[in-house]
KOLROLUM-335523 format. One record per residue: x, y, z negated of N, C-alpha, C in turn. Coordinates in steps of 0.05 Angstrom, whole numbers, padded with zeros to 5 digits, always signed. Each point is the difference from the previous one (the first is absolute). Layout:
N
XYZXYZXYZ;...
This chain:
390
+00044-01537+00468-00007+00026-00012-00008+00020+00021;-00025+00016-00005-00006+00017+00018+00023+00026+00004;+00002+00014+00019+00024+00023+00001-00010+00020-00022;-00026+00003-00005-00011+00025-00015+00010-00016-00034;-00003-00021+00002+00003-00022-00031+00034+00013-00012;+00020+00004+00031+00023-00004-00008+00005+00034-00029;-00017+00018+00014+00006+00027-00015-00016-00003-00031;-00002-00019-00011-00012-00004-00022+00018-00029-00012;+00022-00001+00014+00025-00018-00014+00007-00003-00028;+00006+00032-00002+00001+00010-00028-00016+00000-00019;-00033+00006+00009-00015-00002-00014-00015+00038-00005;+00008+00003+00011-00004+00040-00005-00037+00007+00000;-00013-00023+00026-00024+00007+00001-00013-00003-00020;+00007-00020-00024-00014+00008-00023-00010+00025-00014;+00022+00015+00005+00007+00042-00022-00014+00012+00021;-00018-00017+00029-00019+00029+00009-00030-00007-00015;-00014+00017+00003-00032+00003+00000-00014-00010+00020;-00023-00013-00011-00018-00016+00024+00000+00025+00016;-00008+00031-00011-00009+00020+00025+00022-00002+00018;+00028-00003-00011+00018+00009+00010+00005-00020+00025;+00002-00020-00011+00000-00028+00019-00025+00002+00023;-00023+00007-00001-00025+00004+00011+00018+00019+00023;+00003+00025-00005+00008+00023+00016+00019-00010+00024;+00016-00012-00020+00029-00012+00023-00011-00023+00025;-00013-00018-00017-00014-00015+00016-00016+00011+00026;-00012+00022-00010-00017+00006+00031+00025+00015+00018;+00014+00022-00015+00023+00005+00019+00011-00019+00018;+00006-00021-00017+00019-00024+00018-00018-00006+00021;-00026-00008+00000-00019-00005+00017+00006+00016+00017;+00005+00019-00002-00008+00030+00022+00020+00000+00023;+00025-00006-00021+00024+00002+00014-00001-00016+00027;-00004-00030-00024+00010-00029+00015-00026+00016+00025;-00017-00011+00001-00026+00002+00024+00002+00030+00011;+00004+00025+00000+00002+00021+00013+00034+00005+00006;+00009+00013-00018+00028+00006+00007+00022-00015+00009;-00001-00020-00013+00022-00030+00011-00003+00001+00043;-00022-00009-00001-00008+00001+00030+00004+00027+00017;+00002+00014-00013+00008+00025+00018+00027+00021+00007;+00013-00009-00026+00020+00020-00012+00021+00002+00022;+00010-00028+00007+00015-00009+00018+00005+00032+00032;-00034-00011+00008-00006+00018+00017+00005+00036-00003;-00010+00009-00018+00006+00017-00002+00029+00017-00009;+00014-00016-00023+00022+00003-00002+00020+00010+00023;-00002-00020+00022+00010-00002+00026-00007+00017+00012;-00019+00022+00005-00011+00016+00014+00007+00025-00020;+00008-00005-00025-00005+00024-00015-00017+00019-00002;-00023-00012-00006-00025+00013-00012-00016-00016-00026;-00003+00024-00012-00018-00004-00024-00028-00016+00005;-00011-00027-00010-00019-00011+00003-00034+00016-00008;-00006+00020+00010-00018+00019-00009-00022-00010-00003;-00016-00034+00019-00012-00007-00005-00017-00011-00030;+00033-00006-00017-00008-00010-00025-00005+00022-00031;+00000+00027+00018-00006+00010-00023-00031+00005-00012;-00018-00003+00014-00036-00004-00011+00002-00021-00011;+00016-00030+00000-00004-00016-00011+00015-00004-00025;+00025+00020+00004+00012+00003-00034-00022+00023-00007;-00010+00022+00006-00021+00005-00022-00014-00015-00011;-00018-00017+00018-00017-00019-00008+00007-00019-00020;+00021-00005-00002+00008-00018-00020+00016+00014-00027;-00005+00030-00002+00014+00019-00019+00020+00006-00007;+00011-00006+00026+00041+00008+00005+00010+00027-00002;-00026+00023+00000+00006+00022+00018-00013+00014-00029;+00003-00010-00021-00013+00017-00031+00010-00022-00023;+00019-00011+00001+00002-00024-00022+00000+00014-00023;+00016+00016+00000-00001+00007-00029-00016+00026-00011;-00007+00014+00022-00010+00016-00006-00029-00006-00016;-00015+00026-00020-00021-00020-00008-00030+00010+00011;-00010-00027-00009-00030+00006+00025-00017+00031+00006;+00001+00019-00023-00006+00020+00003-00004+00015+00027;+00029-00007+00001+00013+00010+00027-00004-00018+00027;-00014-00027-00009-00002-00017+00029+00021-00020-00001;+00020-00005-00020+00015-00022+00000-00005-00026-00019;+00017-00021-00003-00004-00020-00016+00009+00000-00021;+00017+00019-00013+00014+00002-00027+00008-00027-00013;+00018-00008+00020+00013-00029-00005+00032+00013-00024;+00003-00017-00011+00032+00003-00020+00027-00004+00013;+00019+00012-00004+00028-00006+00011+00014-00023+00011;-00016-00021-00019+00018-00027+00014-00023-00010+00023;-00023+00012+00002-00011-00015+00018-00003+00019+00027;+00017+00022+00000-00001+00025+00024+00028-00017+00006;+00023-00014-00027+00019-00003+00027+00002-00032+00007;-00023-00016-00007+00008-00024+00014-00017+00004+00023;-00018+00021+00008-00008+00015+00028+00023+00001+00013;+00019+00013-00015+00029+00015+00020+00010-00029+00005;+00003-00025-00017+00013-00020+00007-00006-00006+00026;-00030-00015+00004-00012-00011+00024-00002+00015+00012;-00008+00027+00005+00009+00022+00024+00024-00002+00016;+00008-00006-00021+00039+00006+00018+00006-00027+00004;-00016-00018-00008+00015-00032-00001-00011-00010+00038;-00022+00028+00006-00014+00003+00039+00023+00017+00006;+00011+00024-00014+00020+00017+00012-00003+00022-00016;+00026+00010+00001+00011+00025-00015-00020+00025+00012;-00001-00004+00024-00017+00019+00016-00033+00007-00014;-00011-00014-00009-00017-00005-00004-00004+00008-00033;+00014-00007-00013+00012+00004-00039-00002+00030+00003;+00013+00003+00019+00008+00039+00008-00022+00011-00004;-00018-00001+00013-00020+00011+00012-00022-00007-00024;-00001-00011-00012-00023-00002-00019+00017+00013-00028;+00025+00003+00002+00006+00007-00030+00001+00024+00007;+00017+00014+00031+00006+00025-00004-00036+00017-00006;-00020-00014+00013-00025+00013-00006-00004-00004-00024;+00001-00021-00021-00010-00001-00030+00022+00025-00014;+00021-00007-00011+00018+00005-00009+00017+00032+00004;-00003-00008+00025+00009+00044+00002-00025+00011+00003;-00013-00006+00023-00026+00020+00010-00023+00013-00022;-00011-00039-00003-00019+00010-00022+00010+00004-00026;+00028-00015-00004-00001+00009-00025+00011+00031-00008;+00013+00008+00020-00002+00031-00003-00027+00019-00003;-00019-00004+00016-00019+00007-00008-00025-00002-00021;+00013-00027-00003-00019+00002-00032+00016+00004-00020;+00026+00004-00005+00018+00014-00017-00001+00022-00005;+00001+00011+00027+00014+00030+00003-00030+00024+00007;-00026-00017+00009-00015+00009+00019-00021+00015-00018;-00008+00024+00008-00025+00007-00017-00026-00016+00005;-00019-00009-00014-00028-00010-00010-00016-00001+00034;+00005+00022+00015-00014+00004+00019+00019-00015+00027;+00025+00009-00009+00015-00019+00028-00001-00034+00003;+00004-00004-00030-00008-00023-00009-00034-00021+00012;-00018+00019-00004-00026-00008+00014+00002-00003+00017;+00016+00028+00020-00002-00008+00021+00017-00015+00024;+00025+00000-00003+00020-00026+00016-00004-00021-00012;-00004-00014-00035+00010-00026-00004-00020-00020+00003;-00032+00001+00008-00011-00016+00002+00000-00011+00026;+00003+00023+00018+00004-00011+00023+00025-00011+00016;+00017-00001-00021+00027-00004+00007+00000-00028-00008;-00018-00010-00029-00010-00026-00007-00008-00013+00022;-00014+00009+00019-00016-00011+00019+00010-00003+00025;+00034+00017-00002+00014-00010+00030-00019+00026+00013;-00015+00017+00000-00007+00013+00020+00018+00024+00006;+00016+00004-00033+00023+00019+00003+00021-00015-00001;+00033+00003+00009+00022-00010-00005+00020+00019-00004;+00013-00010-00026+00023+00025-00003+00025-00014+00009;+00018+00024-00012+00029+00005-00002+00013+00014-00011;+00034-00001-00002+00009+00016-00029+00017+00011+00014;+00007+00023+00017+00026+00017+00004+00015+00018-00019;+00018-00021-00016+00026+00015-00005+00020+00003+00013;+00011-00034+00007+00023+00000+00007+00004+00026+00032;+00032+00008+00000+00000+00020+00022+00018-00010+00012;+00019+00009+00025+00019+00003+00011+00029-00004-00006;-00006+00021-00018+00021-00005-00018+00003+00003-00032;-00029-00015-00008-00011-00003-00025-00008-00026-00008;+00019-00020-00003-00005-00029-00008-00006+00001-00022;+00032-00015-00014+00007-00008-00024-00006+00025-00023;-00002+00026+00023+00011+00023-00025-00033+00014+00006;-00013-00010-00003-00031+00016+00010+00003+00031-00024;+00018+00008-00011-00001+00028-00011+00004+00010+00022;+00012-00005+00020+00011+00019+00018-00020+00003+00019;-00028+00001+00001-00008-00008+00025-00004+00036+00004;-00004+00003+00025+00004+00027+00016-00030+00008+00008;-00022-00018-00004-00032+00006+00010-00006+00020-00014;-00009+00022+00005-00007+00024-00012-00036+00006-00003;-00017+00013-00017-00014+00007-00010-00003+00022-00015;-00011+00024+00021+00005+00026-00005-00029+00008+00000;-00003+00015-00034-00025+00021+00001-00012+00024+00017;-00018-00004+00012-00012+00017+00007-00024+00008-00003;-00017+00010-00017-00016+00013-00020-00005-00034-00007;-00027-00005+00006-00011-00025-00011+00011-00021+00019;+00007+00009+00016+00017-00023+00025+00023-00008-00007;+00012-00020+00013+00033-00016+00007+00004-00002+00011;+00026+00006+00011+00001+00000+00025+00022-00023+00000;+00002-00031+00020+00017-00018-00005+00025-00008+00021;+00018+00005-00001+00021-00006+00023+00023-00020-00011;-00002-00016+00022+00020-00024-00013+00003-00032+00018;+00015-00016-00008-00008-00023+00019+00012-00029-00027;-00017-00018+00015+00004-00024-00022+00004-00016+00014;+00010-00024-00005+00019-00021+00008-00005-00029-00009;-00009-00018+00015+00002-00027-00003-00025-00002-00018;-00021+00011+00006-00024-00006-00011-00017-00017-00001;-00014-00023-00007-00003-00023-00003-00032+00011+00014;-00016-00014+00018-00036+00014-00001+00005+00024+00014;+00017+00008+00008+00009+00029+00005-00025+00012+00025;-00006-00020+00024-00010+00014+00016-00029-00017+00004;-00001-00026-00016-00043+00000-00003+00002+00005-00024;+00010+00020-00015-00013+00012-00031-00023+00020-00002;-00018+00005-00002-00023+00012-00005+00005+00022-00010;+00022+00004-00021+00011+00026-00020+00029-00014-00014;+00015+00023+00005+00033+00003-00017-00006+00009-00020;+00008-00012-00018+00026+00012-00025+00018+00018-00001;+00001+00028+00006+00023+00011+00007+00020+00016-00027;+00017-00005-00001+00009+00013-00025+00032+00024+00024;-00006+00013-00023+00012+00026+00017+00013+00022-00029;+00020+00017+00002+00007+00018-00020-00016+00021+00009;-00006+00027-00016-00005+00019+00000+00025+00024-00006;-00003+00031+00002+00021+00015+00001+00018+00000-00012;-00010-00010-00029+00012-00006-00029+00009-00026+00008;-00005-00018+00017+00015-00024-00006-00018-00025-00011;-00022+00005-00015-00017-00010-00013-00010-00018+00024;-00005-00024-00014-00010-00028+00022-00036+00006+00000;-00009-00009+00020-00027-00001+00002-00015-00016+00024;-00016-00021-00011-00011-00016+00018-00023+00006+00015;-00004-00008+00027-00027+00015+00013-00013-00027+00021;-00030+00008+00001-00006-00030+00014-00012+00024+00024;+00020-00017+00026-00014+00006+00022-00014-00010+00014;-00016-00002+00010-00016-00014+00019+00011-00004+00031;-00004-00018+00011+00007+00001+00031-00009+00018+00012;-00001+00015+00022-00014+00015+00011+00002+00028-00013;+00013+00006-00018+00007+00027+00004+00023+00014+00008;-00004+00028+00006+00006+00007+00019+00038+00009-00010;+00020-00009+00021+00029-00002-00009+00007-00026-00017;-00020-00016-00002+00018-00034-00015-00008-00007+00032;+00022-00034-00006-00001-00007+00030+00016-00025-00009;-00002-00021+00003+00020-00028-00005+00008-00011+00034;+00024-00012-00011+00018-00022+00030+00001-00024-00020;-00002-00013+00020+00012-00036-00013+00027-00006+00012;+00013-00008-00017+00023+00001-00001+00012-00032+00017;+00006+00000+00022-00005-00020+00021+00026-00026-00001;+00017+00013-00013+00029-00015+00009+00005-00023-00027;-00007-00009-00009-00005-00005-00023+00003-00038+00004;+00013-00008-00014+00016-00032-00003-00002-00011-00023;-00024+00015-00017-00006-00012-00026-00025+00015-00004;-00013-00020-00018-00034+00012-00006-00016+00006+00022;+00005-00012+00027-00008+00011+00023-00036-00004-00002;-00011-00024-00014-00030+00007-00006-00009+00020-00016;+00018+00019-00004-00003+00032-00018-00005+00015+00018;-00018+00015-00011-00002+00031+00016+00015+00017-00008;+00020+00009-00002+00024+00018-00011-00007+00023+00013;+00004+00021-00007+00001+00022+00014+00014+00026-00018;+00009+00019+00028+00007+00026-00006-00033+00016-00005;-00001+00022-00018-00016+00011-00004+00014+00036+00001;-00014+00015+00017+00008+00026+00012-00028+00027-00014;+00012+00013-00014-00021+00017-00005+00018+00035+00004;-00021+00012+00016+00012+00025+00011-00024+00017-00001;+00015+00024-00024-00025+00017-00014-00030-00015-00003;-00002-00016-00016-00033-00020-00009+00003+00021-00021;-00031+00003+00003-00003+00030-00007-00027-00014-00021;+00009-00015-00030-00028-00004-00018-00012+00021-00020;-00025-00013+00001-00011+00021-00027+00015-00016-00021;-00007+00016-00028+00012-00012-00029-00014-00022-00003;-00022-00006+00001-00024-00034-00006+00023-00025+00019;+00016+00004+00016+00024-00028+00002+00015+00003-00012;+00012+00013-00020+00018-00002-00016-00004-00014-00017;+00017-00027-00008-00014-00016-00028+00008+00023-00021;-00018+00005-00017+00002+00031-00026+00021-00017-00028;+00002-00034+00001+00007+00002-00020+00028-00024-00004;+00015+00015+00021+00030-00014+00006+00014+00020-00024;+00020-00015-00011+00020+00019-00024+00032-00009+00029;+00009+00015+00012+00020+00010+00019+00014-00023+00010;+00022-00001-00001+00020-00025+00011-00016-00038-00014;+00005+00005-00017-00016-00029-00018-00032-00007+00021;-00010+00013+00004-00030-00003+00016+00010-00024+00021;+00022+00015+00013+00000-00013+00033+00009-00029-00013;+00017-00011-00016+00014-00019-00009-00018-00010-00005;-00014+00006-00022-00022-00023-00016-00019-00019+00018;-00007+00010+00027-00010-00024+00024+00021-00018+00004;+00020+00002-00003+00015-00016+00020+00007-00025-00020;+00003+00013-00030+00004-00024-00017-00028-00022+00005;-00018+00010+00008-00030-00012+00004+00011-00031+00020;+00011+00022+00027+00007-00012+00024+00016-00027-00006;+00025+00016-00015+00021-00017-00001-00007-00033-00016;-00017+00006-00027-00012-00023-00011-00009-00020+00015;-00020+00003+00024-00019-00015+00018+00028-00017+00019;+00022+00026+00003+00019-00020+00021+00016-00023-00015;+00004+00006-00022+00012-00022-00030-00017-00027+00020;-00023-00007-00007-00016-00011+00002-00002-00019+00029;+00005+00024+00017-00009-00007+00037+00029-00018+00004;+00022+00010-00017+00027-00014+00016-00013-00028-00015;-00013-00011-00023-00001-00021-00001-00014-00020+00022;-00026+00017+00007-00008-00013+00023+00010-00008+00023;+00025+00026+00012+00015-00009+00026+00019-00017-00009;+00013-00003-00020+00015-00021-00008-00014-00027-00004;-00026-00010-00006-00015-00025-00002-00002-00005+00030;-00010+00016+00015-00002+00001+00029+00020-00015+00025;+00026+00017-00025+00017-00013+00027+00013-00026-00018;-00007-00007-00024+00019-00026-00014-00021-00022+00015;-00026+00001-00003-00019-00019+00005+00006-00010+00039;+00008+00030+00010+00013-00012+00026+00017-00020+00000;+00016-00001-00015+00022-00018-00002+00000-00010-00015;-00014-00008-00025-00004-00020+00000-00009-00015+00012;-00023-00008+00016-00022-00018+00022+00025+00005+00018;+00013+00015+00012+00025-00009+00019+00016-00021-00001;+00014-00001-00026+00011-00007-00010+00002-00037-00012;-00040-00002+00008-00001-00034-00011-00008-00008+00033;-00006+00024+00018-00005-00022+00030+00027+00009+00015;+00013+00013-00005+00021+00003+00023+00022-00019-00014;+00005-00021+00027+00018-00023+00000+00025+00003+00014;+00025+00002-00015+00025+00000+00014+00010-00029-00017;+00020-00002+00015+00027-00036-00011-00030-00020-00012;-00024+00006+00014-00011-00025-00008-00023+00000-00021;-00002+00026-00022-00017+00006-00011-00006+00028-00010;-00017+00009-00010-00015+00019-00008+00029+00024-00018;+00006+00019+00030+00020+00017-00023-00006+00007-00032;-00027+00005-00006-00003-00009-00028+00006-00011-00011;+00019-00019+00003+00017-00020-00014+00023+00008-00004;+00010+00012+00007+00028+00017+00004+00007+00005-00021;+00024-00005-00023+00001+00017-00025-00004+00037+00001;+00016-00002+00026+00005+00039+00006-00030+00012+00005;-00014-00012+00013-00027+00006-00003-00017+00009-00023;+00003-00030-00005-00011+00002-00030+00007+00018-00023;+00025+00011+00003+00015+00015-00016-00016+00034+00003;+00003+00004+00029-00016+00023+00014-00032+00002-00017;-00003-00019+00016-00037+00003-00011+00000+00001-00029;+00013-00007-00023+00000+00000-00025+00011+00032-00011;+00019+00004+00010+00007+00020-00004-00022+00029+00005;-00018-00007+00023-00021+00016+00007-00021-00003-00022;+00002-00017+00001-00028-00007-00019+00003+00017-00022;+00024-00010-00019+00002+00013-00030+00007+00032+00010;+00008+00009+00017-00008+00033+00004-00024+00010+00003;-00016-00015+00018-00028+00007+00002-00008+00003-00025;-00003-00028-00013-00010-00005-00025+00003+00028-00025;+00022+00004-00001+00011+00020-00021-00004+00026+00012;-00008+00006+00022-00010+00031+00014-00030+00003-00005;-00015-00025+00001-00024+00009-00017-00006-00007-00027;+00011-00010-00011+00003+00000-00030+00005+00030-00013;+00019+00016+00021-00001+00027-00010-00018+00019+00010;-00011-00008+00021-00030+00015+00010-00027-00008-00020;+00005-00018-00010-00022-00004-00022+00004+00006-00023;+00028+00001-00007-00006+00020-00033+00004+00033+00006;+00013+00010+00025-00012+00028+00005-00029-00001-00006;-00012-00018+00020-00027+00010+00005-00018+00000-00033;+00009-00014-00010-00008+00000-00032+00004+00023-00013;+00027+00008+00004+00004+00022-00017-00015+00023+00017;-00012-00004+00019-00005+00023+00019-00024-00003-00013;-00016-00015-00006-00022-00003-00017-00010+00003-00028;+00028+00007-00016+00009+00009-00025+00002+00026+00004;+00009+00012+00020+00003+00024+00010+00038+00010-00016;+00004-00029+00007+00034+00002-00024+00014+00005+00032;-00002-00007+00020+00012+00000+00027+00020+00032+00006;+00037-00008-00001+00004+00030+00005+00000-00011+00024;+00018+00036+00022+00004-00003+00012+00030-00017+00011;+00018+00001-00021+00015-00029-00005+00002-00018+00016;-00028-00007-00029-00009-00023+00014-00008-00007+00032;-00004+00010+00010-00012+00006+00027+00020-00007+00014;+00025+00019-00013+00020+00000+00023+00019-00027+00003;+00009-00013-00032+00010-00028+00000-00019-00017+00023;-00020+00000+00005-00013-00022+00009-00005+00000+00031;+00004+00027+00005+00001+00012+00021+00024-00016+00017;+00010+00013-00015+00034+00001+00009+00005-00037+00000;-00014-00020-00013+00015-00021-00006-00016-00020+00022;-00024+00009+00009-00016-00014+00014-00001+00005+00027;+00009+00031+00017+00001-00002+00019+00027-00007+00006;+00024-00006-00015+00018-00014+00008-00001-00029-00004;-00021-00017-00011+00004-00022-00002-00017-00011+00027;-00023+00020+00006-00009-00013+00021+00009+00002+00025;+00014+00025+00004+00014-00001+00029+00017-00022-00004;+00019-00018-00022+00018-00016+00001-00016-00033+00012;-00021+00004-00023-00015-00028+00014-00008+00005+00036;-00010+00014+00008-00004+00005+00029+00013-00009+00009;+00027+00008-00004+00025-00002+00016+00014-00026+00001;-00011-00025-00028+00011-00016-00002-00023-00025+00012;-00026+00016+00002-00017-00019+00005+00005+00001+00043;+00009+00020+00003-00001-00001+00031+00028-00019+00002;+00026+00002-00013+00024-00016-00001-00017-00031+00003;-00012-00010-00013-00015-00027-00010-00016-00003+00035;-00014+00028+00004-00013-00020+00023+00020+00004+00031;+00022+00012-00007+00009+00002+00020+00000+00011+00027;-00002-00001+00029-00002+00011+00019-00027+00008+00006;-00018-00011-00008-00029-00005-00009-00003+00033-00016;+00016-00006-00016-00010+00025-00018+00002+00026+00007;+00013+00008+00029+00010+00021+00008-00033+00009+00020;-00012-00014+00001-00030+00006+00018-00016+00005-00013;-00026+00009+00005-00029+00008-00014-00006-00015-00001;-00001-00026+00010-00012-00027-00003-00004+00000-00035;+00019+00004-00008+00007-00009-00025+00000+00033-00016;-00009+00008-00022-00003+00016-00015+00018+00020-00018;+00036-00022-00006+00011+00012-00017+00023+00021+00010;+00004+00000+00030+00012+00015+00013-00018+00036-00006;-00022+00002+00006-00022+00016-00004+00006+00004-00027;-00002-00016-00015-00009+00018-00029+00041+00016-00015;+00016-00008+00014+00028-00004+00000+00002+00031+00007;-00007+00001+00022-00003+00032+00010-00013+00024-00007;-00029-00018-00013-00017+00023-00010+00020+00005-00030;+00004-00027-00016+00014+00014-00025+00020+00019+00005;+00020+00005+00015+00013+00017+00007-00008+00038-00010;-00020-00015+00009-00016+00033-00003-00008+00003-00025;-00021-00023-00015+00000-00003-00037+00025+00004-00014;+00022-00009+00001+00024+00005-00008+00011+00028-00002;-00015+00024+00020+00000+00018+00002-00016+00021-00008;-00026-00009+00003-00004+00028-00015-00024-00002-00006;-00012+00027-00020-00001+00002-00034+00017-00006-00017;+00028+00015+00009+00021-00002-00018+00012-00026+00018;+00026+00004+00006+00021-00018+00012+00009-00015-00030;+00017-00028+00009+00000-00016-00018+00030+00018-00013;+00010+00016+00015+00026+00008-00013-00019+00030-00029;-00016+00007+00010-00015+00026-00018-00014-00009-00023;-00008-00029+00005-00009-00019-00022+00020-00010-00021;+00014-00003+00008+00034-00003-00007+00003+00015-00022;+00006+00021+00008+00000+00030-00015-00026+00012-00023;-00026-00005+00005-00012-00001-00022-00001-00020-00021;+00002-00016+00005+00017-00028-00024+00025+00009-00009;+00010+00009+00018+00032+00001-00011-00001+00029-00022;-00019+00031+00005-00001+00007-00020-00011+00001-00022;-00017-00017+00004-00020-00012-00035+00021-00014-00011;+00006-00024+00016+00032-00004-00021+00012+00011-00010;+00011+00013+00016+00029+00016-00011-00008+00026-00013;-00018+00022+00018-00012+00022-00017+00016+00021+00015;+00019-00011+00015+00013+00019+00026-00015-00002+00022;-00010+00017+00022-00010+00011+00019+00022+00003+00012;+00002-00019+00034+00018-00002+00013-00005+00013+00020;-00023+00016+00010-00007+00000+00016+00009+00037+00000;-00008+00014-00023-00006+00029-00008+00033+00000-00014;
């Protein structure tokens, strides 16, 4: 059986669409032949592979869902996240970077953006010639982004912006931020900056032992002084900044499936040539137990990424929903990581081998767009109808 044969055990590839199957297929291509071969390297160096982003335009990574008007491919939900699968199934690093640009960037601006901002960032943002980013998170504005402290103060037709953001994904090759900020009143309001003006300023955030093919960054803005035309005109307050991230969080549902196929398929092929007492530890009941156990998690983590993505297509998708799947998939894939590096052993602790890497990067998926404990808590009050949090 081919390794790619094994993820169709169940039978699942039947419930996609030829488009859909088409899409994934060239991704995988992309991966296997560009990213596979490189990731290693850069990972290790901790830098973002910048080379490959003309060629995810080229192949309409950088506008999936957006629709052609605007310069994108107006592809459907389940086929934007079996993108996030094979993205992340090369590295989390990589899933990052193409969703945080679909999913917060552009999709804030074609949400939130007037007619004219719209013309003018999203086609070229289609094209990779622009690259965004989303600064909410702060300092000391995670879990609780009501509290964030970035300020946006009137001055006649001006704003004036003071504030700093934290752990920004794209943060320092982004073309234009997302900035969401309160005003005197308190009132939330999003603003797209451009690089290069005058008081924004980004650092890459250097120390870093997970997602290290991420560009993470601090983002620093001191008196950015905009006209009103960056202000998206048609955010409704706190709810605005949220509604990207549910975007975000959907695509990562999806990506942990990929890093989870990633690192099972490691070990499995480990698993039938590595020979201890004489034959193929694959033979091992405890083995076998492992790898099975991976499998039917995998299996059932996209089973629920495909009836989201359905209902996301019904437009029945809450945010709930989002969060169950969230929450259930980036803990199932950091577990397989962890069990697929156990399987390959001393082996598995090097870059040689892949699941140590993706083990570390989940660390960071597990974290954020909502930590798996904040996911927790929005399940827990649709159940109950108590709010644990307030």
């Amino acid at each position: 059986m081919e390794i790619h044969e094994v993820r169709n055990l169940y039978g699942i590839e039947s419930y996609y669409t030829e488009e859909e199957k088409m899409i994934r297929n060239t991704v995988r291509e992309f991966v296997k032949n560009r990213v596979l071969p490189i990731i290693k390297e850069y990972w290790l160096k901790g830098e973002f592979p910048k080379e490959l982003i003309p060629e995810m335009a080229e192949l309409g990574l950088l506008g999936i869902t957006l629709p052609e008007e605007y310069g994108g491919i107006s592809l459907g939900p389940v086929a934007y996240g079996l993108v996030m699968e094979e993205l992340e199934y090369g590295d989390s690093g990589i899933r990052s970077f193409c969703s945080v640009h679909n999913s917060l960037a552009i999709y804030s601006i074609y949400t939130f953006g007037s007619e004219e901002q719209k013309k003018k960032y999203l086609p070229e943002m289609a094209k990779g010639k622009l690259i965004g980013c989303y600064g909410l998170t702060e300092p000391n504005a995670g879990s609780d982004p009501s509290s964030l402290e970035t300020r946006a103060i009137k001055n006649g037709n001006k704003w004036i912006l003071n504030g700093t953001k934290m752990w920004i994904t794209n943060g320092t090759i982004a073309d234009i931020a997302i900035i969401w900020a309160k005003d005197e009143e308190n009132n939330f309001h999003g603003f797209i900056v451009e690089k290069g003006t005058k008081g924004f300023s980004s650092r890459e955030i250097k120390t870093k032992i997970s997602m290290r093919a991420s560009d993470t960054s601090e983002l620093i803005l001191e008196d950015v002084e905009l006209d009103d035309s960056y202000r998206l005109p048609n955010t409704v307050g706190f709810k605005s900044c949220l509604m990207p991230l549910n975007e975000a969080r959907y695509g990562i549902t999806w990506g942990c499936v990929g890093a989870a196929w990633a690192c099972f398929e490691e070990a499995l092929n480990h698993s039938k040539t590595r020979i201890q007492f004489k034959k193929p530890i694959g033979s091992f009941q405890l083995i076998q137990q492992k790898l099975t156990d991976m499998f039917e998690e995998i299996v059932k983590s996209e089973i629920l990424c495909l009836h989201l993505g359905r209902l996301k297509e019904k437009g029945k998708a809450k945010h709930y929903h989002v969060s169950l799947v969230k929450r259930n998939n980036t803990k199932m894939a950091l577990n397989v990581a962890r069990e697929a590096r156990v399987i390959l052993g001393a082996y598995g602790i090097t870059a040689e081998y892949n699941s140590m890497r993706h083990a570390a990067n989940l660390e960071s998926v597990h974290t954020y767009e909502g930590t798996y404990e904040i996911h927790t808590l929005i399940v827990g009050k649709t159940l109950t109808g108590f709010d644990a949090i307030e």
